[in-house]
DSSP file (Angstrom, degrees, kcal/mol; ACC not computed):
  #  RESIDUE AA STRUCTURE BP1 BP2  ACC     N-H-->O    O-->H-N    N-H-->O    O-->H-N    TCO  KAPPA ALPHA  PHI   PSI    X-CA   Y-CA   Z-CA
    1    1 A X              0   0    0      0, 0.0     2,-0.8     0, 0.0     0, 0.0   0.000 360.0 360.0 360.0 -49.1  -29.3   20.4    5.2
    2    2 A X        +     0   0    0      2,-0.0     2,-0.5     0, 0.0     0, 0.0  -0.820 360.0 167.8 -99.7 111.0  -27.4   17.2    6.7
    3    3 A X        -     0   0    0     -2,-0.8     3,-0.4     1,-0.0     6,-0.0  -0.981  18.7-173.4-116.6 123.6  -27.4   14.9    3.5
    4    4 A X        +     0   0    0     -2,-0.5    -2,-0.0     1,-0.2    -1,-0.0   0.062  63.4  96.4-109.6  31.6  -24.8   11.8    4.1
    5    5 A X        +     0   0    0      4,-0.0     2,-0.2     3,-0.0    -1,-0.2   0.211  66.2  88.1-100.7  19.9  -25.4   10.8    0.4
    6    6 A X  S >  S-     0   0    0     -3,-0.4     3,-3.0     1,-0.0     4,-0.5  -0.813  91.8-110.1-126.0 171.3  -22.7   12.3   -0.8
    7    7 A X  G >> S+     0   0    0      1,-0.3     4,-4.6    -2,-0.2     3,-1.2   0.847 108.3  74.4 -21.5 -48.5  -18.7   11.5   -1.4
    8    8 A X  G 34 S+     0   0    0      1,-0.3     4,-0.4     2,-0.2    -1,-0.3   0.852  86.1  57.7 -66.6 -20.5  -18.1   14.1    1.6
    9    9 A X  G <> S+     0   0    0     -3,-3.0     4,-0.6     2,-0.2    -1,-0.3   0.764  98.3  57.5 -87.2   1.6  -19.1   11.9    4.1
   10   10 A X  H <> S+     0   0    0     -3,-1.2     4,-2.8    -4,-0.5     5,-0.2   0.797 110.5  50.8 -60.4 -45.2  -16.4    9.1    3.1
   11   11 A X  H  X S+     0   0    0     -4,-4.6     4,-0.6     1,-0.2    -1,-0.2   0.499 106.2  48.9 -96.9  28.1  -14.2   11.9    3.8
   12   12 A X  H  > S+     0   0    0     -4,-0.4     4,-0.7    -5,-0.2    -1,-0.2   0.769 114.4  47.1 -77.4 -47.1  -15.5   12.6    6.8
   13   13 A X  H >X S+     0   0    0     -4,-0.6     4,-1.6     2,-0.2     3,-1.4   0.987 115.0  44.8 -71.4 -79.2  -15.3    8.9    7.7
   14   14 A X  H 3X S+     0   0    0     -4,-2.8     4,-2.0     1,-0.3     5,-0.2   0.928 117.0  42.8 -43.1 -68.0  -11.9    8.5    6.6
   15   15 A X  H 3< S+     0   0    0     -4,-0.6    -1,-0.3    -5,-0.2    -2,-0.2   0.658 112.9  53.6 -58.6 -10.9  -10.5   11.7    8.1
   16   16 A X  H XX S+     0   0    0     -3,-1.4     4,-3.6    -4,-0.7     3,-1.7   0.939 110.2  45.4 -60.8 -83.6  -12.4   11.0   11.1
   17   17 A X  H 3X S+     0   0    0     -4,-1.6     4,-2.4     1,-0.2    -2,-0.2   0.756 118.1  47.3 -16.1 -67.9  -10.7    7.2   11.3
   18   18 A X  H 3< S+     0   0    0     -4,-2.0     4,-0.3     2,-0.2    -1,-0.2   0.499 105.9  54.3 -53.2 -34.3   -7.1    9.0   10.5
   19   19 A X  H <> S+     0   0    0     -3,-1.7     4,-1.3    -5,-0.2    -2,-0.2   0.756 115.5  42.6 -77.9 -43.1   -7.5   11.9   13.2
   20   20 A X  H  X S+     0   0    0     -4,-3.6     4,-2.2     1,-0.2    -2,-0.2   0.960 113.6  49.5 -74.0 -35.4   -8.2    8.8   16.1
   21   21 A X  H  X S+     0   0    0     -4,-2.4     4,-2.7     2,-0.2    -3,-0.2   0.797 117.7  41.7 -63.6 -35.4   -5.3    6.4   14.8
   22   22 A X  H  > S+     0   0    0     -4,-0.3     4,-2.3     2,-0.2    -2,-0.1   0.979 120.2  41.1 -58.9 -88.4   -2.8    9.5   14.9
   23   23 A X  H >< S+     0   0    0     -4,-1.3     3,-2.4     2,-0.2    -2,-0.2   0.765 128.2  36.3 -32.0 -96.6   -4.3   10.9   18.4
   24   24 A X  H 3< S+     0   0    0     -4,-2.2    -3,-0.2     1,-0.4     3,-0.2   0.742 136.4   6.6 -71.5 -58.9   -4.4    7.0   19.8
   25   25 A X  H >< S+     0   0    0     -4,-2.7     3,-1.2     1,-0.2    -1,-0.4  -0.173  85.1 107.3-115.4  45.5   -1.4    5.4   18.3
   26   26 A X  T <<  +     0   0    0     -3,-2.4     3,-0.4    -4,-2.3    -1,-0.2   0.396  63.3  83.4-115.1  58.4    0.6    7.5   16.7
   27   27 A X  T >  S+     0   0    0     -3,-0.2     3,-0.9     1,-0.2    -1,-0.2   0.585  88.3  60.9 -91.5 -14.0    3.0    7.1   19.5
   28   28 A X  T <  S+     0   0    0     -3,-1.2    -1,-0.2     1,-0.3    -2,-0.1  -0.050 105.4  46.5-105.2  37.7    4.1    3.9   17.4
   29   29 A X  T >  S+     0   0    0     -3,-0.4     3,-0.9    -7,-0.1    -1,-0.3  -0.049  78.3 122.9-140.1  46.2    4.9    6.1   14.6
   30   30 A X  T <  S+     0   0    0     -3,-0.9    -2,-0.1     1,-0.2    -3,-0.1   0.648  87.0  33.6 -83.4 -21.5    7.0    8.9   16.9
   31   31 A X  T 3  S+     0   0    0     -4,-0.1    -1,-0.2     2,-0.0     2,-0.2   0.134  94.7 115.7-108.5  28.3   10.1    8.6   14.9
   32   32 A X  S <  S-     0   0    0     -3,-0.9    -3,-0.1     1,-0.1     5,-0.1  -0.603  77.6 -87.6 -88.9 143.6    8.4    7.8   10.9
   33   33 A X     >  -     0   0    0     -2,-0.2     4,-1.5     1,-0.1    -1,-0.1  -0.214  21.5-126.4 -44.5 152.3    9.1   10.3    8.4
   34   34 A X  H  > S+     0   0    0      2,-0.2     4,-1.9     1,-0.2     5,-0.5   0.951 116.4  57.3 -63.8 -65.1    6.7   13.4    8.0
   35   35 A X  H  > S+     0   0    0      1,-0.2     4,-7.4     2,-0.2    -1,-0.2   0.834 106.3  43.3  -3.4 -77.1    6.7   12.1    4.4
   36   36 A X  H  > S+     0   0    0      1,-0.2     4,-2.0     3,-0.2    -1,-0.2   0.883 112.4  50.7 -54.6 -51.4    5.5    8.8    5.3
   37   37 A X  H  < S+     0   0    0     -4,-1.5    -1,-0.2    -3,-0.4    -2,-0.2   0.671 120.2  40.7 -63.1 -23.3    2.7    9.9    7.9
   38   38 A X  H >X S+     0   0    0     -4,-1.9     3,-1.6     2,-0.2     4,-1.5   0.837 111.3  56.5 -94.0 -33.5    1.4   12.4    5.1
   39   39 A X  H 3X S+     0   0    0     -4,-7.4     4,-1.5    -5,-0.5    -2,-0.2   0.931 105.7  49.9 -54.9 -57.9    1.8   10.1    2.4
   40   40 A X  H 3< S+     0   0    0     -4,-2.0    -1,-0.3     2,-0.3    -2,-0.2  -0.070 108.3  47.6 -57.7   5.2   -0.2    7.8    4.0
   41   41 A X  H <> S+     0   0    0     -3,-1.6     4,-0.6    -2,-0.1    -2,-0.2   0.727 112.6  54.7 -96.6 -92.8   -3.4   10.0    4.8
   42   42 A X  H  X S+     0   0    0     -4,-1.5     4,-1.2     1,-0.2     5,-0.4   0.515 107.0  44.0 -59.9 -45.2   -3.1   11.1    1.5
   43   43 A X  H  X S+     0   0    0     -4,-1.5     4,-6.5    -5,-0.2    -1,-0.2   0.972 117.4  54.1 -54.3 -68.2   -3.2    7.1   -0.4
   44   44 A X  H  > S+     0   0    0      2,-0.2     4,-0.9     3,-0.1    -1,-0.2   0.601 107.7  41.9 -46.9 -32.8   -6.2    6.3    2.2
   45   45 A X  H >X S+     0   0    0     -4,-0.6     3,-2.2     2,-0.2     4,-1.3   0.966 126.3  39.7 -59.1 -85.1   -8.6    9.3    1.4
   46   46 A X  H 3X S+     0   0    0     -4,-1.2     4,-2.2     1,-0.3    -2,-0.2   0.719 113.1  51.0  -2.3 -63.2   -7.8    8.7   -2.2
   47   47 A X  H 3< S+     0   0    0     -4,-6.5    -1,-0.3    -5,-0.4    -2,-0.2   0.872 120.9  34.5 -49.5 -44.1   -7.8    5.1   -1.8
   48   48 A X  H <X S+     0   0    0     -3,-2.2     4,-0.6    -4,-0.9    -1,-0.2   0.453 111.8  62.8-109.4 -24.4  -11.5    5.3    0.0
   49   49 A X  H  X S+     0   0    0     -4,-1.3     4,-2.7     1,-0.2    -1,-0.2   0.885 116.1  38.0 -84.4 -35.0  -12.9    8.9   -2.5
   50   50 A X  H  X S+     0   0    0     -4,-2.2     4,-0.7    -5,-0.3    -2,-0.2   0.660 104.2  58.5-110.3   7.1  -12.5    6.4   -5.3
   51   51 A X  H  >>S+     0   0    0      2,-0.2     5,-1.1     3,-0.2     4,-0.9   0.422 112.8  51.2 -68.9 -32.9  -13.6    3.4   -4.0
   52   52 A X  H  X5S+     0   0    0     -4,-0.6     4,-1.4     3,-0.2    -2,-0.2   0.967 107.6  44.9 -45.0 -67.3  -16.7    5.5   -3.5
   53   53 A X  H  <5S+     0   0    0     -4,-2.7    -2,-0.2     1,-0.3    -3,-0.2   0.718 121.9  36.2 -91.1 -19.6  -17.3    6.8   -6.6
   54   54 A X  H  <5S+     0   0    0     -4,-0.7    -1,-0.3    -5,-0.1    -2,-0.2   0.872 128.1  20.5 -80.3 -36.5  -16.6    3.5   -8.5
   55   55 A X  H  <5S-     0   0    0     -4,-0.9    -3,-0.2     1,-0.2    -2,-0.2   0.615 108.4-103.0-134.2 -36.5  -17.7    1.1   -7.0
   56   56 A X     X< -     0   0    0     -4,-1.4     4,-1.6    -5,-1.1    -1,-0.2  -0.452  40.0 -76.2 135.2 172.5  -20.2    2.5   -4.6
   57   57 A X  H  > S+     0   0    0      1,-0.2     4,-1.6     2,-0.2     3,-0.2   0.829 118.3  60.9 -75.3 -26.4  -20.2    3.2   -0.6
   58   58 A X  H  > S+     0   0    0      1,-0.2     4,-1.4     2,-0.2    -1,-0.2   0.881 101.0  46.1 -66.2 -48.6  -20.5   -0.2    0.4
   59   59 A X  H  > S+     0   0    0     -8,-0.2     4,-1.6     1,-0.2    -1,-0.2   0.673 110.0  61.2 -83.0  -6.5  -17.5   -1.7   -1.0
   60   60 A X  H  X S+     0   0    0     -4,-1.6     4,-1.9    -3,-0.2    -2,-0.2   0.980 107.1  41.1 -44.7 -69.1  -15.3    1.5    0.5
   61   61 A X  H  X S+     0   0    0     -4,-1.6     4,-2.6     1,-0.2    -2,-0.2   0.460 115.0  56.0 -88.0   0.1  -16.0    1.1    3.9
   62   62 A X  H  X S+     0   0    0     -4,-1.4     4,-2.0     2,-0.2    -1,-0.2   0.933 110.9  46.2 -48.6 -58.7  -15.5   -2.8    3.2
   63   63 A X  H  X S+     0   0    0     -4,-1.6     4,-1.8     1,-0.2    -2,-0.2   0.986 115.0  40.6 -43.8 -76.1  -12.3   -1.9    2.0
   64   64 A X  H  X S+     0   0    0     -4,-1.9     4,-1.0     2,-0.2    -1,-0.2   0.895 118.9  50.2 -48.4 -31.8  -11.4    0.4    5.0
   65   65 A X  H >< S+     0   0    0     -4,-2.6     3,-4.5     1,-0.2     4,-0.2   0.857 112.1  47.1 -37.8 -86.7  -13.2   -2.5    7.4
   66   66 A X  H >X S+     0   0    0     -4,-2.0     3,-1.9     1,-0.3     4,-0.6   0.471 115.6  50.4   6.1 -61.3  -10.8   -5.3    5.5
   67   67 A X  H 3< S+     0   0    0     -4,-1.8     4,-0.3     1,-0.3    -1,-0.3   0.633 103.0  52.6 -70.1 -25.9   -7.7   -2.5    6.2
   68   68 A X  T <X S+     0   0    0     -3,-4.5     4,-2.0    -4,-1.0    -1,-0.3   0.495  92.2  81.6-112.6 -13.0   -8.2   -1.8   10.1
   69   69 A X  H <> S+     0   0    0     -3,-1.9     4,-1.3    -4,-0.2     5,-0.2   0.993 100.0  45.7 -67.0 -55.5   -8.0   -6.5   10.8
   70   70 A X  H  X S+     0   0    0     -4,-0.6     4,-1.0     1,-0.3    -1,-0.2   0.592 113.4  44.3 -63.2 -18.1   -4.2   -5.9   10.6
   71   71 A X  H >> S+     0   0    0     -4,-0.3     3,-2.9     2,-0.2     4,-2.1   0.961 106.8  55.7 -63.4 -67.7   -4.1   -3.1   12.7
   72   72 A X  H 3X S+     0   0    0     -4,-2.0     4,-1.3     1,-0.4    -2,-0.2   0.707 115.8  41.2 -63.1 -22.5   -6.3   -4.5   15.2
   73   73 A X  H 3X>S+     0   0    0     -4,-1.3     4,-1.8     2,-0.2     5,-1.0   0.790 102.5  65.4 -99.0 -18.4   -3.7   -7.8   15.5
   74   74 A X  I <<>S+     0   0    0     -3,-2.9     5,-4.1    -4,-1.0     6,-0.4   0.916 115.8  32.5 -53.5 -35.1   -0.6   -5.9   15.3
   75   75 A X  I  <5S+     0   0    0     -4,-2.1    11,-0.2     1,-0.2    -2,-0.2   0.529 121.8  38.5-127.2  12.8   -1.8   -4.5   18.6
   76   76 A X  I  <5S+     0   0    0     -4,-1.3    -1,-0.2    -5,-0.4    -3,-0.2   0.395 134.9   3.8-136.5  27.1   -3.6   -6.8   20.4
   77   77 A X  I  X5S+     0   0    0     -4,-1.8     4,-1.0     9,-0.0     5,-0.2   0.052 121.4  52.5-153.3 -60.2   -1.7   -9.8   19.7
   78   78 A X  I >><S+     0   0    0     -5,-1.0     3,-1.7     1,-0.2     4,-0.8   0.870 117.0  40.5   0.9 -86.6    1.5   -9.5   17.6
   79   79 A X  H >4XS+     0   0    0     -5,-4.1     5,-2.8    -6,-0.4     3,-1.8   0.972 113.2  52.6 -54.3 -34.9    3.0   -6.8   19.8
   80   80 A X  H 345S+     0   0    0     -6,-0.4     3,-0.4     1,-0.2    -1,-0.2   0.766  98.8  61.3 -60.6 -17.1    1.9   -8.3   23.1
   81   81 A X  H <<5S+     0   0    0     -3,-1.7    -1,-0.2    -4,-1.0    -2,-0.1   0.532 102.5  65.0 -79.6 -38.9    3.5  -11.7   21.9
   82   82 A X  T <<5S-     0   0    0     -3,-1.8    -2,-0.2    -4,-0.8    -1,-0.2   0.111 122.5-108.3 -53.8  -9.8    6.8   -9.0   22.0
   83   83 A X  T   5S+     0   0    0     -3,-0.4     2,-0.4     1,-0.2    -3,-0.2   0.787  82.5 127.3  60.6  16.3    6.5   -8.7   25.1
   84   84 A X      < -     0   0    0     -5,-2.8    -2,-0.3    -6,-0.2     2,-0.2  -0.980  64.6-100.7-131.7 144.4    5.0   -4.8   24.3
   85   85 A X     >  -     0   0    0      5,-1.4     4,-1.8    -2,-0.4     5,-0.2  -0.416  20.0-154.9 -51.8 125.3    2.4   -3.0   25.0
   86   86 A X  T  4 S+     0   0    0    -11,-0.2    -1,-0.2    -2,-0.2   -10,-0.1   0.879  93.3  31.7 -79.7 -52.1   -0.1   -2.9   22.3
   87   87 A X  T  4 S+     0   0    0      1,-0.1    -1,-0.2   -12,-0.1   -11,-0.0   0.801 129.6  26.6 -46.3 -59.5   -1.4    0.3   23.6
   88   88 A X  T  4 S-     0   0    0      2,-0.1    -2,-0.2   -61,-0.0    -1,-0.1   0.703  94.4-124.3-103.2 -21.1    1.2    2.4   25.2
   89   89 A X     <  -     0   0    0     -4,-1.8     6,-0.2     1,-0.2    -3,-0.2   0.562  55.4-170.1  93.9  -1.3    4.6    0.8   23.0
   90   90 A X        +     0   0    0     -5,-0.2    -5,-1.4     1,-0.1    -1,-0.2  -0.316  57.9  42.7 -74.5 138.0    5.8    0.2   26.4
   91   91 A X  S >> S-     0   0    0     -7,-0.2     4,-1.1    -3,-0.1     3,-0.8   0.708  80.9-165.0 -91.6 161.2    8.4   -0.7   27.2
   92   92 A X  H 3> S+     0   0    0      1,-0.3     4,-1.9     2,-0.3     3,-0.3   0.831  83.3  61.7 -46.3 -49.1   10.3    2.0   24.5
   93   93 A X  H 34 S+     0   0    0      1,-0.4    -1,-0.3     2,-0.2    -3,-0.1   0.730 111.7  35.2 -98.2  -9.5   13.4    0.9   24.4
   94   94 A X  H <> S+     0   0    0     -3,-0.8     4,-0.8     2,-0.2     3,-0.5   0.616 115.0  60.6-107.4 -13.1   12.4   -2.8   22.9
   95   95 A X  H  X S+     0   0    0     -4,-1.1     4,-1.3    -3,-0.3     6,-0.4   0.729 108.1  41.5 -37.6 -41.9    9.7   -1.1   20.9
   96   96 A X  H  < S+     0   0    0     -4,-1.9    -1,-0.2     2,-0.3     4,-0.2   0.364 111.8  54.8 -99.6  -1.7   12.3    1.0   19.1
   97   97 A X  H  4 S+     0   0    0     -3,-0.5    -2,-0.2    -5,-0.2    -1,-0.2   0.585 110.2  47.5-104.0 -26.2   14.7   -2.1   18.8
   98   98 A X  H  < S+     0   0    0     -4,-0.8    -2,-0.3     1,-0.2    -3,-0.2   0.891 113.0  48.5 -88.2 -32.9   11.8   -3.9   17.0
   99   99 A X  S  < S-     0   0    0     -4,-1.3    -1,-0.2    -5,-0.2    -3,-0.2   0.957 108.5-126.9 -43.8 -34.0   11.4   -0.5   14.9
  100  100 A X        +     0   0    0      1,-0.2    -3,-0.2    -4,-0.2     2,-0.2   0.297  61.3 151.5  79.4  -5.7   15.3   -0.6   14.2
  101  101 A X        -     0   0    0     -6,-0.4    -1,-0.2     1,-0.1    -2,-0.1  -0.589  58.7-105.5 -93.2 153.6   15.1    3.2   15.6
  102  102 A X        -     0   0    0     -2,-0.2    -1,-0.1     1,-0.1    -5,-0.0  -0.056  26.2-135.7 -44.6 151.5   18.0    4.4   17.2
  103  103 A X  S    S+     0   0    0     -6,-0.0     2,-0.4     3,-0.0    -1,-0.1   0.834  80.9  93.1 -31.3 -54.7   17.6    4.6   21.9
  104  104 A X        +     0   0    0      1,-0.2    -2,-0.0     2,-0.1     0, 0.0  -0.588  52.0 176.2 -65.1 106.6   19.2    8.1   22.3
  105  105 A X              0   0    0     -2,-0.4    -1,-0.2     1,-0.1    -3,-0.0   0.801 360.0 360.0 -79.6 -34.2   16.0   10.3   22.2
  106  106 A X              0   0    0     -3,-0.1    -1,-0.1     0, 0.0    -2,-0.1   0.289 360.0 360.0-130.5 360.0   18.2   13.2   22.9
């Protein structure tokens, strides 16, 4: 019944991946377009279903490793270097100056 030899558990993996980066950070994408946030699930399943099916399971989740070293230094040594917290985005109001988004939440 539980077969992991097929395509659907890349996009298990992948949507999996996409559901914790959202939920964890995606407090440092609280003012990005809906666009952008969908667009961008959308490349990466893509990116990762057909990385699969050509090229084989190994070189997918290479790929996705490869994709998640820039993350992992935007936010534990880039931002901190900013003087922000890699974690929380803290504090806001120089988080949002290094975005370019406007202060005035309200």
């Amino acid at each position: 019944m539980w077969n992991t030899d097929s395509v659907w558990f890349e996009l298990f993996i992948i949507s999996f991946g996409l559901l914790m980066g959202h939920i964890f950070m995606g407090h440092f994408e609280e003012r990005s377009s809906k666009l952008r946030k969908f667009l961008k699930a959308i490349v990466s399943i893509l990116l990762m279903i057909t990385l699969s099916c050509f090229f084989g399971r190994t070189v997918a989740f290479t790929v996705f490793a490869l994709f998640l070293i820039p993350v992992i230094y935007v936010h534990a040594i880039w931002l901190p270097r900013q003087r922000i917290d890699g974690w929380t985005g803290e504090p806001k109001a120089k988080y949002y100056e290094l975005r370019g988004w406007s202060k005035d939440i309200f």
